[in-house]
DRENDO-1510 file (C-alpha; in Angstrom, 1 decimal, always signed):
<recs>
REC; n; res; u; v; w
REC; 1; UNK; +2.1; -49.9; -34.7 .
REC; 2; UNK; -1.4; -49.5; -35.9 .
REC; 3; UNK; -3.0; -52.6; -38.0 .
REC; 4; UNK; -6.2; -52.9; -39.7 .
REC; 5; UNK; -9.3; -55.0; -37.7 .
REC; 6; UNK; -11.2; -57.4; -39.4 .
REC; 7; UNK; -14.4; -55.8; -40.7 .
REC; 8; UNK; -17.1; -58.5; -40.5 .
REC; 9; UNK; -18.7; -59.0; -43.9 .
REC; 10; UNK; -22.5; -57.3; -44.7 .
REC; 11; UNK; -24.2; -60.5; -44.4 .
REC; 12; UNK; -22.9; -61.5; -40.7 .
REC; 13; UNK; -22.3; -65.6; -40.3 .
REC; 14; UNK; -25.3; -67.5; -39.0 .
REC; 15; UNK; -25.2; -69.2; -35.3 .
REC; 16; UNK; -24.4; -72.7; -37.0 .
REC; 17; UNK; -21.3; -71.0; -39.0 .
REC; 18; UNK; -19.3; -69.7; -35.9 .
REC; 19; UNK; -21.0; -72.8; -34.4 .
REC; 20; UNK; -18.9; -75.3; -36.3 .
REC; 21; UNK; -15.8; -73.3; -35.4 .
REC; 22; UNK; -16.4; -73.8; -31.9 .
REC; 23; UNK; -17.0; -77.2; -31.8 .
REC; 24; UNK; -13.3; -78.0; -33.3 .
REC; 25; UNK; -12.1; -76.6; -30.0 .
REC; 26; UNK; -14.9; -77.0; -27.4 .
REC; 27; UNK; -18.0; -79.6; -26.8 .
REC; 28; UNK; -21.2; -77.9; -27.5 .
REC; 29; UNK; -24.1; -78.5; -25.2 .
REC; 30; UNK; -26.3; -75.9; -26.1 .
REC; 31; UNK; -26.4; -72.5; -28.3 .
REC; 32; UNK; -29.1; -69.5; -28.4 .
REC; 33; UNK; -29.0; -65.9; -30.1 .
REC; 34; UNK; -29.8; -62.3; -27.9 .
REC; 35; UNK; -30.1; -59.3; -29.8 .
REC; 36; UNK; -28.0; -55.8; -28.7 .
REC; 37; UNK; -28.1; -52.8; -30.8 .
REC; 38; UNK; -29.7; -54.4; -33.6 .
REC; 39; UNK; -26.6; -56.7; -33.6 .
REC; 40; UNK; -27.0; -60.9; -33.4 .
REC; 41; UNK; -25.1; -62.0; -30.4 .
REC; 42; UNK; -23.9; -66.1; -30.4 .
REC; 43; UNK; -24.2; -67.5; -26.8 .
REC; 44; UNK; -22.3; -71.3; -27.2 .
REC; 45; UNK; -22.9; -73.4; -23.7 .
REC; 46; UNK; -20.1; -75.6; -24.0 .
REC; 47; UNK; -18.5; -78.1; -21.4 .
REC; 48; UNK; -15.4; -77.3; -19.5 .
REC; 49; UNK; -12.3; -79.1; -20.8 .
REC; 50; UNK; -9.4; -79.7; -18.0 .
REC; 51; UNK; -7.8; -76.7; -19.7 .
REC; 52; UNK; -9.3; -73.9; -21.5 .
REC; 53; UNK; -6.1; -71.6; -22.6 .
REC; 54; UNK; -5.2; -73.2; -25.4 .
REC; 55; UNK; -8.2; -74.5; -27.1 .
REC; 56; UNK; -9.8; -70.6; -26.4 .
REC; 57; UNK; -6.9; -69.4; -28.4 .
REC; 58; UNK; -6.8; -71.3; -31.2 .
REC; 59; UNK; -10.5; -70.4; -31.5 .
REC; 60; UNK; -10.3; -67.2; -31.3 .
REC; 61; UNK; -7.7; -66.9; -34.4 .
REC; 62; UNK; -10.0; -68.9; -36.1 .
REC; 63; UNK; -12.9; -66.5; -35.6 .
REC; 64; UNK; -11.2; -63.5; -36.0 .
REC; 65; UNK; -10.6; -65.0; -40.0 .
REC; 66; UNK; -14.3; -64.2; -39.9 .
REC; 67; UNK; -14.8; -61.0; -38.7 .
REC; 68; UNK; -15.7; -62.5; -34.9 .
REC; 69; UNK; -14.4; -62.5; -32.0 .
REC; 70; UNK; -15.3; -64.8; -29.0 .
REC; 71; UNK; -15.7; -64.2; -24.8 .
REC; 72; UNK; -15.0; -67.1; -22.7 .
REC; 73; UNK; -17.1; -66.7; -19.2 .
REC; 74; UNK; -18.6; -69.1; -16.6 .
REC; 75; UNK; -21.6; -70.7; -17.2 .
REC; 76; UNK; -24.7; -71.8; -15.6 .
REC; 77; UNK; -23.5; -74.7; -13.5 .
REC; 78; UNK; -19.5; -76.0; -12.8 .
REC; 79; UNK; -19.1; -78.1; -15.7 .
REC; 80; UNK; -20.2; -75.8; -18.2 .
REC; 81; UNK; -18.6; -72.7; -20.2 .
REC; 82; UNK; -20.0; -69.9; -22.3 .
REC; 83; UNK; -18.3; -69.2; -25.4 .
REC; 84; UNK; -19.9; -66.1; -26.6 .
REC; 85; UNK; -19.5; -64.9; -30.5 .
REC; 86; UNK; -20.0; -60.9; -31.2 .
REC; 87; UNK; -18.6; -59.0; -34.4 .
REC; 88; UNK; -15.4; -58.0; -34.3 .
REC; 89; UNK; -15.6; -54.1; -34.3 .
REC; 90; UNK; -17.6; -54.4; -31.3 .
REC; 91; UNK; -15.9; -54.2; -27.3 .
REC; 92; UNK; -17.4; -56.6; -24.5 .
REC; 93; UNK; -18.2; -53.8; -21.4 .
REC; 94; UNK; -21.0; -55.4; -20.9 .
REC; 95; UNK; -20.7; -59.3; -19.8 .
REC; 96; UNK; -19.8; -59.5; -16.2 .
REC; 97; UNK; -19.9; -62.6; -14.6 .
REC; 98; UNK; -20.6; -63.2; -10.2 .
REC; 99; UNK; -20.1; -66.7; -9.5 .
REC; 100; UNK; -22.6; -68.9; -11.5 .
REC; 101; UNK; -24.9; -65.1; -12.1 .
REC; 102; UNK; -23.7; -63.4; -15.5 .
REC; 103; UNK; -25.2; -59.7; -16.7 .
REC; 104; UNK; -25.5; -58.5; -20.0 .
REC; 105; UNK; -25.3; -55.2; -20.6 .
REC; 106; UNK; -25.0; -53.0; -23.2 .
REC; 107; UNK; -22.7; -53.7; -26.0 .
REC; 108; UNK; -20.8; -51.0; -27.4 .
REC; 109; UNK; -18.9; -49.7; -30.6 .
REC; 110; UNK; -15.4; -50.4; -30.9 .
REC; 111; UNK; -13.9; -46.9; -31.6 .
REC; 112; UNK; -12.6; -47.2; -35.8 .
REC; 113; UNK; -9.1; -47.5; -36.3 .
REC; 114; UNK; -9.8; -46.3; -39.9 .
REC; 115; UNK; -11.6; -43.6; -40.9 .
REC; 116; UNK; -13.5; -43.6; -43.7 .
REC; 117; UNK; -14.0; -39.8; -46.1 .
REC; 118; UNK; -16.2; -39.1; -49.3 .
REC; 119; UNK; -14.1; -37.2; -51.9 .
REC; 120; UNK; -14.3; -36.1; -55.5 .
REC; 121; UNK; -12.3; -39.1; -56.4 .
REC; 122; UNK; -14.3; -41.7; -54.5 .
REC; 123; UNK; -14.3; -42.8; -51.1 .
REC; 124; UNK; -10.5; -42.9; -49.5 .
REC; 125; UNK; -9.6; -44.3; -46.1 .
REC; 126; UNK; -8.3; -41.8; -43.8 .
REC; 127; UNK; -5.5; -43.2; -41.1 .
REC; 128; UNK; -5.1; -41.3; -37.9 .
REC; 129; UNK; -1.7; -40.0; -38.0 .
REC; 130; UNK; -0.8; -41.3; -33.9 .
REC; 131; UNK; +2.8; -40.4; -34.4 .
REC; 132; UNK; +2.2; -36.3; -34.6 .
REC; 133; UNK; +0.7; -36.2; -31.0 .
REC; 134; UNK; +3.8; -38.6; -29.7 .
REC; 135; UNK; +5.7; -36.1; -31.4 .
REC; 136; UNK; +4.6; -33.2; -29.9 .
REC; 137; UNK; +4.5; -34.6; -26.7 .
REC; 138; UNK; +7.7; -36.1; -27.1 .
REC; 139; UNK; +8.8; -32.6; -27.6 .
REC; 140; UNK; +6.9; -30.6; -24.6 .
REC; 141; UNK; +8.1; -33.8; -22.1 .
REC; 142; UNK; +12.1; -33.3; -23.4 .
REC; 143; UNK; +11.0; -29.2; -22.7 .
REC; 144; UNK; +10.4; -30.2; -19.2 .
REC; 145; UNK; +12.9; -32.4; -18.6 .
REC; 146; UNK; +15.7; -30.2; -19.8 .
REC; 147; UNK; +14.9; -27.7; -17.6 .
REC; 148; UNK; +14.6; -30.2; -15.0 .
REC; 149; UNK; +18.1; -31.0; -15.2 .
REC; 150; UNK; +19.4; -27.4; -15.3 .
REC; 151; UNK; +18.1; -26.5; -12.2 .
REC; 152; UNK; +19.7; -29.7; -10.6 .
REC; 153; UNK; +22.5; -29.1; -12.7 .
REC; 154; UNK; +23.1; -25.9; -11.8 .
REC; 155; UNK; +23.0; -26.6; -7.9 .
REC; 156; UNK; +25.8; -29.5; -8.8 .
REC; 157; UNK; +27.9; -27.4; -10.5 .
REC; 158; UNK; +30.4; -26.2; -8.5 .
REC; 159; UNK; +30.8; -30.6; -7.5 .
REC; 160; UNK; +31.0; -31.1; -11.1 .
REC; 161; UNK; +34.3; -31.9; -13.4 .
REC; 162; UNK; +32.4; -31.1; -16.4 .
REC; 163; UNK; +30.3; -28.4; -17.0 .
REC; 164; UNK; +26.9; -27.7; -17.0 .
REC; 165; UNK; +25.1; -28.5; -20.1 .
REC; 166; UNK; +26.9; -32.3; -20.1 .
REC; 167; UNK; +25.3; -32.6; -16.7 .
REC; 168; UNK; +21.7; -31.5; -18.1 .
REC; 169; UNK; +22.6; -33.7; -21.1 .
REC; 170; UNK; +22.9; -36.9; -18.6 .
REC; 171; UNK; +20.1; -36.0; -16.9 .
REC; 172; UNK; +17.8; -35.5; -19.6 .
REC; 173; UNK; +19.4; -39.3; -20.9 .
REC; 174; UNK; +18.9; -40.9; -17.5 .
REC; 175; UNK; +15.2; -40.4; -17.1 .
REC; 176; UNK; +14.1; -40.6; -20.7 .
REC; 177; UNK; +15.9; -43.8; -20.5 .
REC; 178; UNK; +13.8; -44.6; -18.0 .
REC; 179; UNK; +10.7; -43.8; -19.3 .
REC; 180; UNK; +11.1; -45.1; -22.7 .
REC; 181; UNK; +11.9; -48.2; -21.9 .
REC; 182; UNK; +9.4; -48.6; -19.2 .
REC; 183; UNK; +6.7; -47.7; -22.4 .
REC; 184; UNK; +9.0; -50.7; -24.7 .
REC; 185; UNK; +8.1; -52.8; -22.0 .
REC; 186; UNK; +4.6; -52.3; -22.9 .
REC; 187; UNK; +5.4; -52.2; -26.7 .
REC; 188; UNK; +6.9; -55.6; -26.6 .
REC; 189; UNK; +4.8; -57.4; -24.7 .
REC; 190; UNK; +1.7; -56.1; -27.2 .
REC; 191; UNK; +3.8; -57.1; -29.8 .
REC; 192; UNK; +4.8; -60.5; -28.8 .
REC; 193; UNK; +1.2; -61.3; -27.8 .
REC; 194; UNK; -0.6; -59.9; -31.2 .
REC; 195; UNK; -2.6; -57.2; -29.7 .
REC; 196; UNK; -3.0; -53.7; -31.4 .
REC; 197; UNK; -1.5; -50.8; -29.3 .
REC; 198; UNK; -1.2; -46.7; -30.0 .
REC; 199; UNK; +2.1; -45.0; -30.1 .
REC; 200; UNK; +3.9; -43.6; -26.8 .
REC; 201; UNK; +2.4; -40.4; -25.5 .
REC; 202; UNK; +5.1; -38.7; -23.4 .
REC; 203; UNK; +3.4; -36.6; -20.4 .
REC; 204; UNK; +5.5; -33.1; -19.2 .
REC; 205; UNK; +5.6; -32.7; -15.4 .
REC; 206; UNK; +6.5; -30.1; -12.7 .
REC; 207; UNK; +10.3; -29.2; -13.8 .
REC; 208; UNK; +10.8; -29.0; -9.6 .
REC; 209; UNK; +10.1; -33.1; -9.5 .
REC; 210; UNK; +11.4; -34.4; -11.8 .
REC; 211; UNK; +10.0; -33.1; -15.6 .
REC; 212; UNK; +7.8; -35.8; -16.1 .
REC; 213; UNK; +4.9; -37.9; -14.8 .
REC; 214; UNK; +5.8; -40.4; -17.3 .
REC; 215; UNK; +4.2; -42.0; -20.8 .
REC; 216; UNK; +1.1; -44.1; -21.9 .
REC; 217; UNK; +0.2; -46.1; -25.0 .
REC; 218; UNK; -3.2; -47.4; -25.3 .
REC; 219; UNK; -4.1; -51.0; -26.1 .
REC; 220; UNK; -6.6; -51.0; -29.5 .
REC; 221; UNK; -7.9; -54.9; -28.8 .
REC; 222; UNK; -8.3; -56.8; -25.4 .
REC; 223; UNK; -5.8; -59.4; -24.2 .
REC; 224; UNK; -7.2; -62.8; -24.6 .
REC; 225; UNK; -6.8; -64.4; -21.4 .
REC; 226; UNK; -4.9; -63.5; -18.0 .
REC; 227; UNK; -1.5; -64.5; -18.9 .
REC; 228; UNK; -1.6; -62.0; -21.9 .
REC; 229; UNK; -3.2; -59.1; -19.4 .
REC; 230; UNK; -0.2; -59.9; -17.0 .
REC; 231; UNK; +2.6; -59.4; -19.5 .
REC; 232; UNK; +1.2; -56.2; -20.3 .
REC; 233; UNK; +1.3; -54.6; -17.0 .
REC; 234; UNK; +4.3; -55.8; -15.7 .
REC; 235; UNK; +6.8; -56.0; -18.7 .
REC; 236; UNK; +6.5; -52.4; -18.7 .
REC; 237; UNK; +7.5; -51.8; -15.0 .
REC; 238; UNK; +10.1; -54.5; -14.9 .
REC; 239; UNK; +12.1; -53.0; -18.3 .
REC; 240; UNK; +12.2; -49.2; -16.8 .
REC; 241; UNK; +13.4; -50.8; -13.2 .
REC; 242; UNK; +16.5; -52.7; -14.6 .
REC; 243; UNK; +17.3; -49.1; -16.3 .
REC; 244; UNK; +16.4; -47.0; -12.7 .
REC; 245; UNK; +18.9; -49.7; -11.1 .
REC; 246; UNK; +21.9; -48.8; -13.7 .
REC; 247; UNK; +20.9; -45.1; -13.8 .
REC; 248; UNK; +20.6; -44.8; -9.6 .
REC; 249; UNK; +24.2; -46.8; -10.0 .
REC; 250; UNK; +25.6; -44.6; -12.0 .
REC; 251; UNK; +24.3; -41.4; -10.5 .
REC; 252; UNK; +25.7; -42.5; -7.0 .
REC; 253; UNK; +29.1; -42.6; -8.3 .
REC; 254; UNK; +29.1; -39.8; -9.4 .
REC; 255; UNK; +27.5; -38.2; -6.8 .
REC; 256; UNK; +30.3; -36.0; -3.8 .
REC; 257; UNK; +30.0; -36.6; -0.1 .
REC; 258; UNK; +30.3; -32.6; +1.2 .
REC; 259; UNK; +30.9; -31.3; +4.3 .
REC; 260; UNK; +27.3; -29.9; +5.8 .
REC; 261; UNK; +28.8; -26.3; +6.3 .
REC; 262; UNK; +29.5; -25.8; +3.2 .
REC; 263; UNK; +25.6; -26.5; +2.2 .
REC; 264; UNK; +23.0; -24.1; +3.0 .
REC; 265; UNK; +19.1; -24.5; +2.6 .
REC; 266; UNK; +19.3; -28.2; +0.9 .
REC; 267; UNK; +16.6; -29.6; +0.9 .
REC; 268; UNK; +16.7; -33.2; +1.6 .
REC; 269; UNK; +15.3; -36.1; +0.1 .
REC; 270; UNK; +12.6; -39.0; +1.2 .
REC; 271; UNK; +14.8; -42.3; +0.4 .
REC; 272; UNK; +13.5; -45.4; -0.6 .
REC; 273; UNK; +14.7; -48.5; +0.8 .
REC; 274; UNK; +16.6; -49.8; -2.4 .
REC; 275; UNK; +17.8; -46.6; -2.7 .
REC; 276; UNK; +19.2; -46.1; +0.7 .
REC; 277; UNK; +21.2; -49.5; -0.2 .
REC; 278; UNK; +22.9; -48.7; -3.2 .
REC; 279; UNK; +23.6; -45.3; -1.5 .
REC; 280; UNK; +26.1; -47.0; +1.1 .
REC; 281; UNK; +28.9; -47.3; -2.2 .
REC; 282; UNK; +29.4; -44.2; -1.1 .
REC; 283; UNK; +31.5; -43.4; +2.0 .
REC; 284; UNK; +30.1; -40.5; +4.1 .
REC; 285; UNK; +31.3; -40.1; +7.2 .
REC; 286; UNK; +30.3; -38.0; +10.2 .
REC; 287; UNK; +29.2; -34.5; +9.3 .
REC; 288; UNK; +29.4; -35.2; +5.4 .
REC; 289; UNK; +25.8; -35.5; +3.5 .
REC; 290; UNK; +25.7; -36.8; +0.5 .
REC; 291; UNK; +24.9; -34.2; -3.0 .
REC; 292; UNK; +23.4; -36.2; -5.7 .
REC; 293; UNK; +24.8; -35.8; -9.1 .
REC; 294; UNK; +21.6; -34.9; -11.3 .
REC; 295; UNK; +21.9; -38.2; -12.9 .
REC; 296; UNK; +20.9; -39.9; -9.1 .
REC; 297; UNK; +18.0; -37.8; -9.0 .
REC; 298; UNK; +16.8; -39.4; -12.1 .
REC; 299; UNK; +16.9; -43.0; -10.8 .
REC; 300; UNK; +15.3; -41.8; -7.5 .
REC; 301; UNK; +12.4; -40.2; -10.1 .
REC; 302; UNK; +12.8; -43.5; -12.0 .
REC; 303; UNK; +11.9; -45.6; -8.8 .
REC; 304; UNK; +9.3; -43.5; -7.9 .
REC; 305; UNK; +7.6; -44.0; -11.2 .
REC; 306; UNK; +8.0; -47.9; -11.1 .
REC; 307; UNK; +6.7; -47.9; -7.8 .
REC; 308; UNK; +3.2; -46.0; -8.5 .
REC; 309; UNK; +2.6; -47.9; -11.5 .
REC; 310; UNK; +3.0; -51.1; -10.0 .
REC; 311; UNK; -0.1; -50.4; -7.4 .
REC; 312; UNK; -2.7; -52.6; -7.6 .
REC; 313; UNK; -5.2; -50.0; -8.5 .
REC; 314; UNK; -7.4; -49.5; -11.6 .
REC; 315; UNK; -6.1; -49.3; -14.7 .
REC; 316; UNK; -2.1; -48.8; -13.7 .
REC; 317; UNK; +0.3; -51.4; -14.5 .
REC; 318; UNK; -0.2; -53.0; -10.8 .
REC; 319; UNK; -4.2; -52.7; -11.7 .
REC; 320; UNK; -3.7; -55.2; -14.8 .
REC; 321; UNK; -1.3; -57.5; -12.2 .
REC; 322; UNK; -3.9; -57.8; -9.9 .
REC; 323; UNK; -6.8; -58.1; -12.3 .
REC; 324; UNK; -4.8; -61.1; -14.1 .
REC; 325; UNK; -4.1; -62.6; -10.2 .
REC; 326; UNK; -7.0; -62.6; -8.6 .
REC; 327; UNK; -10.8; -63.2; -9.9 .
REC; 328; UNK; -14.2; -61.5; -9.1 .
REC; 329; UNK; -14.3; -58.6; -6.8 .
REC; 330; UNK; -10.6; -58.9; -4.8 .
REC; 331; UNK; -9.2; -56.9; -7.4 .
REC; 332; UNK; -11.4; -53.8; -6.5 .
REC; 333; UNK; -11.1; -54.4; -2.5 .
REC; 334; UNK; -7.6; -54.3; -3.0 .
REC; 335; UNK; -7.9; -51.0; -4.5 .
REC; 336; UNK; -9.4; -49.4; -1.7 .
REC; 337; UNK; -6.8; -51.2; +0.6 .
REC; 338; UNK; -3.7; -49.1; -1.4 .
REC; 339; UNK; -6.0; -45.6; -0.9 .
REC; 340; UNK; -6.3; -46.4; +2.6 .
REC; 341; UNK; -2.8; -47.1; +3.0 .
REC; 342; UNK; -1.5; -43.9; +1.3 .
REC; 343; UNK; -4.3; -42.1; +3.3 .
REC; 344; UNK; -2.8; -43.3; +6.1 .
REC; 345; UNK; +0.7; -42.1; +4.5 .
REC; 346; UNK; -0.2; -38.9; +4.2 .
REC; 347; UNK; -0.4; -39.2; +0.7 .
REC; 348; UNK; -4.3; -37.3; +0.1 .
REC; 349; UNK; -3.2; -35.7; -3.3 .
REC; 350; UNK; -1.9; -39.3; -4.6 .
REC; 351; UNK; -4.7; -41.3; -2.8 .
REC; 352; UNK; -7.2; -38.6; -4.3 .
REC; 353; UNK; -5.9; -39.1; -7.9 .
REC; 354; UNK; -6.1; -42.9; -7.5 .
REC; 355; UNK; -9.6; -42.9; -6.7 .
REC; 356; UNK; -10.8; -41.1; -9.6 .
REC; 357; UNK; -8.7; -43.6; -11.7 .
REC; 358; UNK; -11.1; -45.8; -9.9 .
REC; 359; UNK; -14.1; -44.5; -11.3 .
REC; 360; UNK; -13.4; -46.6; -14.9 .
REC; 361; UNK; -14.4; -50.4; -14.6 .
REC; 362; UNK; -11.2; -52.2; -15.5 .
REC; 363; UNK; -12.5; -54.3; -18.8 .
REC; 364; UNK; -11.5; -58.4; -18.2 .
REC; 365; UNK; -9.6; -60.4; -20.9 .
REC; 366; UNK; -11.6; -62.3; -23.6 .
REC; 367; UNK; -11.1; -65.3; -21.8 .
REC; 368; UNK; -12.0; -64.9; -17.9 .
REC; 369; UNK; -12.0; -68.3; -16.9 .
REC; 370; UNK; -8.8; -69.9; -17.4 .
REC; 371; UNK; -6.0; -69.3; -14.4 .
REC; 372; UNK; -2.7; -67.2; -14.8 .
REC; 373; UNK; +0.5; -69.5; -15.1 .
REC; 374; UNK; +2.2; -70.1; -11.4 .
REC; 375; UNK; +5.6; -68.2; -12.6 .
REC; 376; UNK; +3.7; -65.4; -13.2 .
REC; 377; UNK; +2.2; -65.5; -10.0 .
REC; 378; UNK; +5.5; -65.6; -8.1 .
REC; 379; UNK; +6.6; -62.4; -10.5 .
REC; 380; UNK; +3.4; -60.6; -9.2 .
REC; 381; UNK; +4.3; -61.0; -5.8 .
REC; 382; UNK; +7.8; -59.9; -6.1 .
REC; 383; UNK; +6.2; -56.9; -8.1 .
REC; 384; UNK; +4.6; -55.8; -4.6 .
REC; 385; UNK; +8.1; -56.2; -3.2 .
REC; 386; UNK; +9.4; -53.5; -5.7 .
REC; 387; UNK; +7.2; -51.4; -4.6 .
REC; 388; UNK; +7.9; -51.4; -0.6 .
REC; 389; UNK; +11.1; -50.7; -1.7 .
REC; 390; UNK; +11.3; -48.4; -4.9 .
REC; 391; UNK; +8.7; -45.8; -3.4 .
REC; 392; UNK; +10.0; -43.1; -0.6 .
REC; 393; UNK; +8.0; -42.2; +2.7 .
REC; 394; UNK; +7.3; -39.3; +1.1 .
REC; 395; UNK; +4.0; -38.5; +3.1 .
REC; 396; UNK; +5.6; -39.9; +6.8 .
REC; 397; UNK; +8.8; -37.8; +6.0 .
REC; 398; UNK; +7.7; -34.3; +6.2 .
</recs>
């Protein structure tokens, strides 16, 4: 999962090296050298071609052979780009642009990927060993789950042709299903588009909801442009909704239709839409009320999941969406629209816990300029559709 980064060599390339690289992909106008922690930055004013995606790519491989990488922002006036050259092991938070206005802050350290120890020997190179904290917490979030799935087991049990421990057993397979290929969708689309990314960390919840609040991997290097930022948020919600769908499916046939006498003190559960659709393959009539198998209340986790990721907020899944749709300062308004909205849910704790997610700027691709492909617009917007219908009124409902 891991790979080495190009180390820029001692002696860093002069303006007019990285300069010729540019111009086999861009027209330079103009070029000029800022210092930042002690660091030459490479500032290329180059004129805007009809399309910038491809040309921007095809530089940056060619940069990265030389310990570079490159930022592609708005320039001074409408027919000019910035092209902007920094060493490799360094991250842009610092280049914002407003309109025609662009800031430059401070630019920071990229955090090492490889470690680097003096010994007896000589000096060694020290990896970080990523895969013993997905282990552990691949172990603590299984923990969780299981018990999960006893205590919905064991409420099932007298439904339930089998016994108890295959019931826990689906359960615990349902929604780690879920989850883990919600986090391939991530793996794959960082995979197919070159870009470094950390293992899985699995995250233990409350056994009473669920067992889990999910999983996270960490991307090591930036997307280059918005098409690349896009994949990586929403491959990872779309692959762990097509399993929810088969798991709620599933769960729903297996579920039993019981007379309401015979149940005392069930609690009942805030439906989602979607969920109160596929729920209708199952007959219940008049003085009946549905008891979902365990394996049900793992899809309705599963949609619950897909549907808080995918809000356009921060750094979620639905935060990269809307930061690869929509330029300049919507994304952030929008933000605040989703907090209002689950404010007006009476959602405080969720609405709370989105706001501090807030508090993080959400970094923009290497290249900021060009536009994100019309199909993947169209996929964004049905993304918000999966979320009117995959989340439950949870707030309105009690």
């Amino acid at each position: 999962m891991f790979h080495g980064i190009n180390i820029p060599p001692e002696s860093p390339k002069s303006i007019e090296e990285i300069k010729k690289e540019v111009q086999r992909h861009f027209q330079v106008t103009n070029s000029f050298t800022i210092l930042r922690e002690g660091r030459q930055i490479y500032i290329y004013q180059v004129e805007r071609p009809q399309n910038t995606k491809k040309p921007f790519k095809q530089l940056l491989s060619d940069v990265r052979k030389l310990g570079y990488t490159v930022l592609l922002r708005e320039g001074e006036t409408d027919s000019h780009l910035k092209v902007i050259a920094i060493p490799e092991t360094w991250t842009d938070k610092a280049i914002i642009t407003r309109g025609r206005e662009e800031k430059e802050k401070e630019i920071l350290p990229r955090e090492e990927l490889v470690k680097e120890e003096r010994t007896m020997e000589g000096v060694e190179k020290e990896e970080k060993d990523p895969q013993k904290w997905t282990l552990i917490s691949l172990i603590l979030t299984l923990g969780t789950i299981s018990y999960a799935g006893y205590i919905f087991s064991y409420g099932f049990r007298n439904y339930s042709p089998i016994g108890l421990l295959p019931n826990i057993f689906l359960y615990v397979l349902s929604l780690f299903s879920i989850i883990a290929f919600h986090e391939f969708g991530h793996i794959f689309a960082s995979k197919r588009h070159g870009i470094e990314a950390t293992y899985p960390i699995f995250i233990p919840g409350i056994p009473w909801i669920g067992g889990t609040f999910g999983a996270f991997i960490r991307q090591e290097s930036p997307p280059a442009n918005r098409d690349e930022l896009f994949d990586l948020g929403i491959l990872g919600p779309l692959f762990g909704f097509a399993i929810a769908l088969i798991v709620t499916i599933g769960g729903l046939l297996l579920s039993q239709p019981v007379p309401s006498n015979e149940i005392s003190n069930a609690d009942e559960l805030p439906i989602p839409l979607l969920y109160q659709i596929f729920a209708e393959i199952q007959q219940v009539t008049s003085g009946e009320i549905l008891l979902l198998h365990p394996v049900a209340f793992a899809g309705w986790v599963g949609f619950l999941v897909t549907g808080l990721n995918l809000l356009p907020v921060s750094q979620l899944d639905g935060g990269h969406i809307s930061m690869a749709m929509f330029k300049g300062e919507t994304h952030k308004y929008l933000s605040y629209v989703v907090i209002a909205i689950l404010l007006l849910m009476r959602l405080f704790f969720m609405a709370l816990l989105l706001f501090l997610f807030m508090r993080g700027q959400h970094p923009p691709p290497l290249d900021n300029v060009s536009q994100l492909s019309l199909k993947r617009k169209v996929v964004g917007v049905l993304s918000w559709i999966i979320i009117i219908v995959t989340i439950p009124p949870l707030g309105l409902y009690y």
